[in-house]
Every structure is written in C-alpha cells, then in structure tokens.
C-alpha positions as CSV (number, residue, x, y, z in Angstrom):
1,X,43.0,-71.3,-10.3
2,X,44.8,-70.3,-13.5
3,X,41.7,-67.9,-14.7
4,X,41.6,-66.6,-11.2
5,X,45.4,-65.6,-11.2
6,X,45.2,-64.5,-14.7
7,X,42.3,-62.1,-13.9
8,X,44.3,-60.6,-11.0
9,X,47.5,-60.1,-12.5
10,X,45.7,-58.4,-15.6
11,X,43.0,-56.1,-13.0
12,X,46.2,-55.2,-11.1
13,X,48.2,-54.1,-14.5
14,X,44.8,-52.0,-15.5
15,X,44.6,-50.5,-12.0
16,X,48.2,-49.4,-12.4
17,X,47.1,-47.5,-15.9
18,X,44.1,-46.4,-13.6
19,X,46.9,-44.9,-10.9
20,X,48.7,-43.5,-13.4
21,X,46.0,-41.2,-15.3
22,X,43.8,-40.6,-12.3
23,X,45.7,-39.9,-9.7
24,X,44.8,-43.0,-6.9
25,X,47.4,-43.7,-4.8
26,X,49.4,-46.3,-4.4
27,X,48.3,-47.5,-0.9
28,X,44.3,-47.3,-2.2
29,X,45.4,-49.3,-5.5
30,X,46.8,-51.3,-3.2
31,X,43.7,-52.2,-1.2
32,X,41.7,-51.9,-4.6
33,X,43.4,-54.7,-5.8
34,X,43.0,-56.4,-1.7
35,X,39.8,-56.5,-2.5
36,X,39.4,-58.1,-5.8
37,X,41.7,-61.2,-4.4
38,X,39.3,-61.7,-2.1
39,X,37.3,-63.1,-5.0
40,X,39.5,-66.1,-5.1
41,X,37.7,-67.7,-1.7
42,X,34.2,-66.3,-3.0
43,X,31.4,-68.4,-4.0
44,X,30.0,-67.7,-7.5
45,X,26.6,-67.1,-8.3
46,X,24.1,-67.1,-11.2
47,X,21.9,-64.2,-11.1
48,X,20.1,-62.4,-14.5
49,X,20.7,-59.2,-15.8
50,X,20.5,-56.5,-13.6
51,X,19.5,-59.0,-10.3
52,X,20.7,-58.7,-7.1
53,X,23.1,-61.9,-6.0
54,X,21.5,-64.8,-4.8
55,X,24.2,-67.6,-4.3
56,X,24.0,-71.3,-5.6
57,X,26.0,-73.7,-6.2
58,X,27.1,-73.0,-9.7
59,X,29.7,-70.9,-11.5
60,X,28.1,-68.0,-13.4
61,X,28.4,-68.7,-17.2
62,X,27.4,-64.9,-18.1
63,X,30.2,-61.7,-18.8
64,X,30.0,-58.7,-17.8
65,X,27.3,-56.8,-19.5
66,X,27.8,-53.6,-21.7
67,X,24.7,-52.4,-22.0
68,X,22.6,-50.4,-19.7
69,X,21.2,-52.4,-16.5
70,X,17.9,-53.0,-15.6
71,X,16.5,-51.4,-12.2
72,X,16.4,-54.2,-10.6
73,X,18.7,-56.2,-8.2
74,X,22.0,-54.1,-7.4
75,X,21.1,-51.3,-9.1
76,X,17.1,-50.6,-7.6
77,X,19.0,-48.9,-4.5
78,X,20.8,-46.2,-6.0
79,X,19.3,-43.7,-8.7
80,X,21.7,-42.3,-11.2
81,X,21.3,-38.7,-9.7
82,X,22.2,-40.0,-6.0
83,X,25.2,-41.1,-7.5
84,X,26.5,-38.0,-9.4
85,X,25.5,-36.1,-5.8
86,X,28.2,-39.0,-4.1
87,X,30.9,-38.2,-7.1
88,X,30.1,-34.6,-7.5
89,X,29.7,-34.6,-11.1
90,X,27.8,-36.7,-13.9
91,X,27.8,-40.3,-13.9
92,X,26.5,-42.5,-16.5
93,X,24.0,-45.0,-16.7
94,X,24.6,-47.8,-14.9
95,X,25.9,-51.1,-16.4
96,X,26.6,-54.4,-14.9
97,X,30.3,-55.6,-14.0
98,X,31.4,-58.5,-11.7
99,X,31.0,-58.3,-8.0
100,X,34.1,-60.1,-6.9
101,X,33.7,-60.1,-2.8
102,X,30.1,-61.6,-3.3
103,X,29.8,-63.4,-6.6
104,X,26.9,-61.9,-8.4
105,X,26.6,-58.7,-10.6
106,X,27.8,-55.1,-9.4
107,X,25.7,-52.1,-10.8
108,X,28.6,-49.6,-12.0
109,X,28.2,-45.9,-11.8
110,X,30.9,-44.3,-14.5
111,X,31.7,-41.0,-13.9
112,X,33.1,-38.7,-16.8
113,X,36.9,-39.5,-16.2
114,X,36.4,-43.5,-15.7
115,X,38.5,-45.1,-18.2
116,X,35.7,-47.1,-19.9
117,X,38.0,-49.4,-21.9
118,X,39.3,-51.6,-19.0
119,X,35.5,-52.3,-18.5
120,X,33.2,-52.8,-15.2
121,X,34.8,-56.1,-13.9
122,X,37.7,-53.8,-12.5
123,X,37.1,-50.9,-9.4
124,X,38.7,-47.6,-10.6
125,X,38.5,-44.0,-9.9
126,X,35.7,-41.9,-10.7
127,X,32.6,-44.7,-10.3
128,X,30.6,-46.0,-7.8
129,X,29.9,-49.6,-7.8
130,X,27.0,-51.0,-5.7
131,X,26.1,-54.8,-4.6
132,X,23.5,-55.8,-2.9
133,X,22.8,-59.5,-1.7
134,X,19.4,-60.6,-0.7
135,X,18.2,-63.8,1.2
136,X,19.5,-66.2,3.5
137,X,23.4,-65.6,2.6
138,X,23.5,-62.1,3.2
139,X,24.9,-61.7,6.6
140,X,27.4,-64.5,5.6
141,X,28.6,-62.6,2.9
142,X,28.7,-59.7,5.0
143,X,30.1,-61.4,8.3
144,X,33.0,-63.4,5.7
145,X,33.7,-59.6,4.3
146,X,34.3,-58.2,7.9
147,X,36.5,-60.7,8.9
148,X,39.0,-60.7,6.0
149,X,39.3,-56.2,7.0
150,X,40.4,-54.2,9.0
151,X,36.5,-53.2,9.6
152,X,35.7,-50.1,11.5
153,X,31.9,-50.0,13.1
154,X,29.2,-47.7,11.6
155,X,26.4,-47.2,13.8
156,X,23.3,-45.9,12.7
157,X,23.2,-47.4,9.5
158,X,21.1,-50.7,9.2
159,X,21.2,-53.4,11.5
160,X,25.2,-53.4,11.1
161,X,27.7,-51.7,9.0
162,X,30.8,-51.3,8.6
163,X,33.9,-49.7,6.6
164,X,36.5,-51.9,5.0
165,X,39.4,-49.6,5.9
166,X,40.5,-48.2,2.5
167,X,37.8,-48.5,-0.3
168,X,34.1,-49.8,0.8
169,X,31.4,-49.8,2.9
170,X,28.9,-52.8,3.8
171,X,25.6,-52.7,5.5
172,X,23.5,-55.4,6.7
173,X,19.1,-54.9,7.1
174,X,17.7,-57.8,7.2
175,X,18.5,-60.3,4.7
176,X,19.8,-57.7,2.5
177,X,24.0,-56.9,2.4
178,X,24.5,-54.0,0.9
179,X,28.5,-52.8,-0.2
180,X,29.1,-49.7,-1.7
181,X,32.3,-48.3,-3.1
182,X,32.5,-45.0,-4.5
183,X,35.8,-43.7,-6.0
184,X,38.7,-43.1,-5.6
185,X,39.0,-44.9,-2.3
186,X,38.5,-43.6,0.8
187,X,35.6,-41.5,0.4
188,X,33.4,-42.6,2.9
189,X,31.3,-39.1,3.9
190,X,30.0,-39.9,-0.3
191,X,29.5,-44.1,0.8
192,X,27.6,-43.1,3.9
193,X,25.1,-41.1,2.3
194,X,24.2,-43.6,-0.8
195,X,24.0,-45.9,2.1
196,X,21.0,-43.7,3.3
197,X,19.5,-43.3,0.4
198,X,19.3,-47.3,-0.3
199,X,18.7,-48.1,2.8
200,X,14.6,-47.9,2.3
201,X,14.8,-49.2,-0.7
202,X,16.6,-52.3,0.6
C-alpha cells in the first residue's frame, strides 16, 4: 500500500541517520529494516495503551504514544532496571511505539544515546523494544515470524524459541509470544537474559 511503502522508505532514511551517528552497521541496518517490511504481510490489531497484542480484524486507528506506558501488556515483562542491566547503562521509561512483525504496541526501552526525535515506531541502536502476544494467535505470530528468518533454535527458553539471525529473539510459553530486540543488533547474550527475566511473568 502507498502508507506502507511510504513508512518504509522514510524508517529506512531514519535508520541510515541512526547508522551514521551510532555506529550500526550496514548489514544489521540492513536486517533492521528486514524486519520492519515484514509488517507489510502483518495483520493489524487494536489494542489500548500499554496492552499486549491481541489481533482482530481491524486496522489500529491509534499512533504511537509519547508518553510513558502503563505496566501492562508489552511492557509487564520487563522492568526498567532489567533493561538498563541488558544495555549496560540507563534506559528511560518506557513508551509505546508500533510493533510491526505482530501488529499491536511495542514497549520501547530508550537508552541515553537513542535518537528520540525519529520516535518509537522505528528499531534503532541503544533501546530495547519488547512485544508480547497473548491468546489464541500467538504461536501463529510466532510460527509466521520463524518462517520468514533464517531462525536458529534456542533451547531452554519457553516452550520454543528462537533467534531471527541479526536483530531479535522470539519465545513461545503458552499462548504467550514473546520478541525481544535489544540494540544494536546482534546482541543476543543481553536478549537471552530479558527473556529469562519475562519469562515468569509471561
């Protein structure tokens, strides 16, 4: 769709800004960007500040919010001091951005060298962004995800799990999917131990 192509053409310019001042390179902009396209064959949802994704049929009408999030939804698995320990330095508190791979609302994690003006709908450098899905659509989310990457097993981490490859990591308990990215991509000793930590609060 035009908005789609629109969206992606301006995330990829941003992430190139991101490149440039943060130092990401280009093969994990690269899969950055991989991952936001895979939004275009997503189903939307319409969820309430600060919930967790649960699909329907709609479009969600709502922006990205710029205020702190509630603890609830995608960001009641990860406390603000678990994700300073993954980034090794102070993060923010959270607010609410797009989660593109699953529809719904990510809960964003901005660490002190996040450019803040390109806003939470884009993955950068320097935050961690967390989803979780709950109900009956969660392992479809997570077994569509896994089949669009180059996914590499994770055992001992929920039911399944899995890394993308270059920038995330999803783990399935339940009805829950849970995908966690903490940047710059690739570092998944950080994404394994948030998953840990949410994993009893999932």
């Amino acid at each position: 769709m035009p908005g789609d192509n629109h969206w992606l053409s301006g995330g990829v310019v941003a992430l190139r800004m991101v490149a440039a001042r943060i130092g990401i390179t280009a093969a994990a902009l690269a899969a950055i960007a991989a991952l936001a396209a895979c939004s275009s064959s997503s189903s939307t949802t319409t969820t309430g500040p600060g919930s967790g994704t649960t699909p329907s049929g709609g479009h969600s009408t709502g922006g990205s919010s710029a205020e702190p999030a509630a603890v609830t939804g995608s960001c009641s698995v990860i406390t603000q001091a678990e994700a300073s320990a993954a980034l090794g330095q102070p993060v923010k508190q959270p607010i609410l951005g797009k989660a593109y791979v699953e529809g719904g609302r990510a809960c964003v994690f901005y660490g002190p060298n996040a450019i803040t003006s390109i806003g939470p709908d884009t993955p950068q450098g320097d935050t961690v962004r967390v989803v979780l899905v709950t109900g009956p659509s969660a392992k479809k989310y997570f077994d569509d995800y896994r089949s669009k990457v180059p996914a590499r097993p994770l055992p001992g981490l929920g039911d399944q799990a899995f890394y993308d490859g270059f920038a995330s990591i999803s783990v399935l308990k339940g009805d829950a999917y849970l995908r966690i990215y903490c940047g710059p991509a690739g570092k998944l000793g950080p994404e394994e131990q948030l998953a840990r930590d949410a994993l009893p609060r999932m």
